[in-house]
C-alpha positions, 0 to 999 in steps of 0.5 A: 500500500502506498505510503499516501493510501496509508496516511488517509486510512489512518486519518478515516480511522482517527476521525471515527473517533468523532462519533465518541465525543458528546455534546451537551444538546440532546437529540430532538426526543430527549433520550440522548446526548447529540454526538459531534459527528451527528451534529456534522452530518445535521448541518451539513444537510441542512446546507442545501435544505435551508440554502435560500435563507442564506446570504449572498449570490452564487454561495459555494455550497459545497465548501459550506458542507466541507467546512461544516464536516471538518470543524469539529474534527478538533474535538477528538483531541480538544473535546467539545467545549460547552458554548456556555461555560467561560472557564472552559472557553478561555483555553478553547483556541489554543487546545483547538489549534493543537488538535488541528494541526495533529489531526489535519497532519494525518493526511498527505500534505496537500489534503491537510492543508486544504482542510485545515484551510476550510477550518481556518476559514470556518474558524475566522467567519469572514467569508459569505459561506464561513458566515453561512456555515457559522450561521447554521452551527449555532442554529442546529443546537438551538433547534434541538433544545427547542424541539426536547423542550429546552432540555440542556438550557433547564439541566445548564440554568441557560437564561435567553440572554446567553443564547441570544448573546451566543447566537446572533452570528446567525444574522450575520450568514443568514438574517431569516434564520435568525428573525425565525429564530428569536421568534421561537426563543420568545416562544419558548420563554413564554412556554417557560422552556427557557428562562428570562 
């Protein structure tokens, strides 16, 4: 086997390692956590689904996937830092960069650096499909809590100021998205799903 088939099976093989890694949401019924690589796989579908809330003309929806499906490959290595926890965030980059430049190291040179391209890119939000895919990465988790009736916001004490101060990027890759979802945070403060 060549030595480039070898080093992209050994990286096939760690990123399975994704499927380990437990978010705080839970799947939409309640009966259990999310892992990284079902959050992945969500948003990455919801790409195309949701493609004309986005914003700008001519997106390249393939790169918005391919961003969505490598992001979280840091979290072998990093874990998956709660959105909500401030001691936790504060090392969150550096663990991030560390694990990104292992985990895209894997594979042959031009492939590692054209992931860890996207991810830079992702990571930086700046262009129309980082902004995009950024968009969509916060909406998935909220979309869940929503659906299992806030479950990890009540198990977090998570107050509709957090999520709002968490989420509005949103706004910033696709306007619609973010007006429908503060719509469903009213809804869901008035349900008593989500506290004040």
């Amino acid at each position: 086997m060549s030595s480039r088939l070898e080093q992209q099976i050994e990286f096939i093989l760690e990123i399975d390692r994704l499927k380990s890694i437990l978010r705080q949401t839970t799947l939409t019924d309640d009966s259990r956590r999310e892992n990284s690589a079902e959050h992945s796989w969500h948003i990455a579908l919801m790409v195309f689904v949701l493609a004309e809330h986005a914003v700008g003309e001519d997106l390249a929806l393939d790169r918005v996937m391919q961003m969505l499906l490598v992001h979280d490959l840091v979290e072998i290595d990093a874990g998956d830092t709660f959105c909500y926890d401030a001691e936790a965030n504060r090392d969150k980059e550096i663990r991030e960069q560390r694990a990104a430049d292992r985990i895209f190291g894997l594979l042959p040179p031009d492939q590692g650096e054209r992931l860890r391209r996207l991810w830079d890119e992702f990571e930086a939000g700046e262009t129309p499909e980082a902004r995009y895919a950024v968009a969509l990465d916060r909406m998935q988790p909220m979309l869940l809590n929503l659906a299992s009736e806030g479950s990890s916001w009540q198990r977090h004490g998570i107050r509709r100021q957090q999520v709002v101060e968490r989420n509005r990027p949103i706004g910033d890759g696709a306007p619609a998205l973010w007006r429908y979802m503060e719509e469903r945070l009213a809804a869901a403060v008035r349900d008593g799903l989500l506290e004040e």
